[in-house]
C-alpha positions as CSV (number, residue, x, y, z in Angstrom):
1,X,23.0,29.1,21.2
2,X,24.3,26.5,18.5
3,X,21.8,24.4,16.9
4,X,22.4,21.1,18.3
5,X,22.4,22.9,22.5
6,X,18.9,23.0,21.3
7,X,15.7,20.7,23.0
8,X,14.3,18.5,20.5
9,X,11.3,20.2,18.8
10,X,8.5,17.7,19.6
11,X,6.0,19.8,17.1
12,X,8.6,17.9,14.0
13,X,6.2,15.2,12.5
14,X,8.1,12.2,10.6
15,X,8.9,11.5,7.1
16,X,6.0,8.0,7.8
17,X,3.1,10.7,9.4
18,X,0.3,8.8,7.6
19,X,-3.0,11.0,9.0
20,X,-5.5,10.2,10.6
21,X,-5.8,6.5,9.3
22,X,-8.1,4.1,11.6
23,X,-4.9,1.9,12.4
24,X,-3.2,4.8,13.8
25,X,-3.3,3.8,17.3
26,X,-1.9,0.8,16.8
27,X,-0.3,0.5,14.0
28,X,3.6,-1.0,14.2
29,X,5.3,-1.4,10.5
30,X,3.6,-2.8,7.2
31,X,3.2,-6.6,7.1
32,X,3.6,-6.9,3.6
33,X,3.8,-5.4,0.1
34,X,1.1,-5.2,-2.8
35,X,2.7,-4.6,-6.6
36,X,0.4,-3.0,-9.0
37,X,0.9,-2.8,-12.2
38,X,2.5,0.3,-13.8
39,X,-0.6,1.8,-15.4
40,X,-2.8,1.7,-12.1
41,X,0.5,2.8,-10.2
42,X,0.5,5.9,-12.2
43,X,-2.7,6.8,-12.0
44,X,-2.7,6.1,-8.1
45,X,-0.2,8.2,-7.4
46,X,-2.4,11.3,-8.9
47,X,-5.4,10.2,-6.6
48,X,-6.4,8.2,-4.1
49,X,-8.5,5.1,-5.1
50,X,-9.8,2.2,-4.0
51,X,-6.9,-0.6,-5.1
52,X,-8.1,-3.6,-6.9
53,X,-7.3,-7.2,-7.0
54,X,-7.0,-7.1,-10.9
55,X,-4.5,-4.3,-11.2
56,X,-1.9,-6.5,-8.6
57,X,1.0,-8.3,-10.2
58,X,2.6,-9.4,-6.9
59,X,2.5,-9.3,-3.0
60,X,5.0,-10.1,-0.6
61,X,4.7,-10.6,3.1
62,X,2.6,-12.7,5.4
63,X,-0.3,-10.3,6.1
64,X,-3.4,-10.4,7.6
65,X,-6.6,-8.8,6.7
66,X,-6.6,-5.4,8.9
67,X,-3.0,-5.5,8.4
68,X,-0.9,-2.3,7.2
69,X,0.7,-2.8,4.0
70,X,2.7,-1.2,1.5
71,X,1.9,-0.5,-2.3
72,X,3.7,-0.3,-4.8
73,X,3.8,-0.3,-8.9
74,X,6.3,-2.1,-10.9
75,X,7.7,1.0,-13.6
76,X,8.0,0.3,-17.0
77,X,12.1,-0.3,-16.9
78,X,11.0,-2.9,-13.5
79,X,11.8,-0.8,-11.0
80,X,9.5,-0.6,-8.2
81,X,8.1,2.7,-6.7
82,X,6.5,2.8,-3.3
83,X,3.4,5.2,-3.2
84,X,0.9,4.5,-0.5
85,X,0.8,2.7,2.4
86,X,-2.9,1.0,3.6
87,X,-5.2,-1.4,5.3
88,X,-5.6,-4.8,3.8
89,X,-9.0,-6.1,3.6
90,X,-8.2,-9.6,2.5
91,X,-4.6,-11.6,3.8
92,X,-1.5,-12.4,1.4
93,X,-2.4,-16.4,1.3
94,X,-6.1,-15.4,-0.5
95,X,-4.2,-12.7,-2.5
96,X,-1.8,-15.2,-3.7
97,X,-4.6,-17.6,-4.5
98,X,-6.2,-15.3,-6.6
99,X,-3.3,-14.4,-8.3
100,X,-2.8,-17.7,-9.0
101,X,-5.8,-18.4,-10.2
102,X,-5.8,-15.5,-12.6
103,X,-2.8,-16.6,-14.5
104,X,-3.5,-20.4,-14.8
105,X,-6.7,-19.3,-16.5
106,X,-8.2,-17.0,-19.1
107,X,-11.1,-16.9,-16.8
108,X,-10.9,-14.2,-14.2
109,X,-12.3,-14.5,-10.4
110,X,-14.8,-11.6,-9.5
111,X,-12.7,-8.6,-8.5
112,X,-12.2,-8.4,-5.0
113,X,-11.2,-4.4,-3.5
114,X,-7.8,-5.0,-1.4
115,X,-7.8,-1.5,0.2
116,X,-10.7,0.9,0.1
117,X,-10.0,4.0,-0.4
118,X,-10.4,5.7,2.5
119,X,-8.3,3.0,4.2
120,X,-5.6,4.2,2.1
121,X,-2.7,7.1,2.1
122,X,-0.7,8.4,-0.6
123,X,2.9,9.1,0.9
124,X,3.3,12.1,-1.5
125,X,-0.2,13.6,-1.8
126,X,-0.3,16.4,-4.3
């Protein structure tokens, strides 16, 4: 028998198999994008962590809290490199707000965690 005369092997799990996450069952595609910067990135990528509201430096997408979402860090030449995927625990307009916020000030707002950690899945876990 040739190769493709075979039946589809059902046991094959995709590239995006994210775990047992609590969105699994209804999860569609991520609603957005969170940009760290490139020290946390680098460190995040190691280990799972909870992710921070000071280490972002940008977020795309109209998310919702509860909402999947992609992270990323920006790299040192600006290149972006996608390492975890998560559930958002506050939406992209009170991101953004605090973003704002942070740059128009020296004074920083009380850091706020985006994704806890166990809400959140490395896509390359070591």
């Amino acid at each position: 028998m040739r190769h493709f005369d075979r039946e589809p092997d059902n046991r094959r799990v995709s590239g995006r198999n994210i775990g047992a996450m609590p969105h699994e069952s209804t999860a569609s595609s991520p609603r957005g994008t969170i940009v760290l910067s490139n020290r946390v990135g680098r460190a995040l990528r190691k280990q799972a962590a909870a992710v921070w509201d000071s280490a972002v430096i940008d977020c795309c997408g109209e998310f919702q809290a509860g909402d999947l979402v992609n992270v990323t860090f920006r790299g040192a030449d600006g290149g972006q490199f996608a390492i975890a995927i998560g559930l958002a625990e506050i939406d992209a307009a009170a991101l953004r707000a605090r973003l704002s916020m942070r740059s128009g000030t020296d004074a920083s707002p009380d850091n706020v965690a985006l994704i806890a950690e166990k809400n959140l899945t490395l896509l390359w876990p070591r």
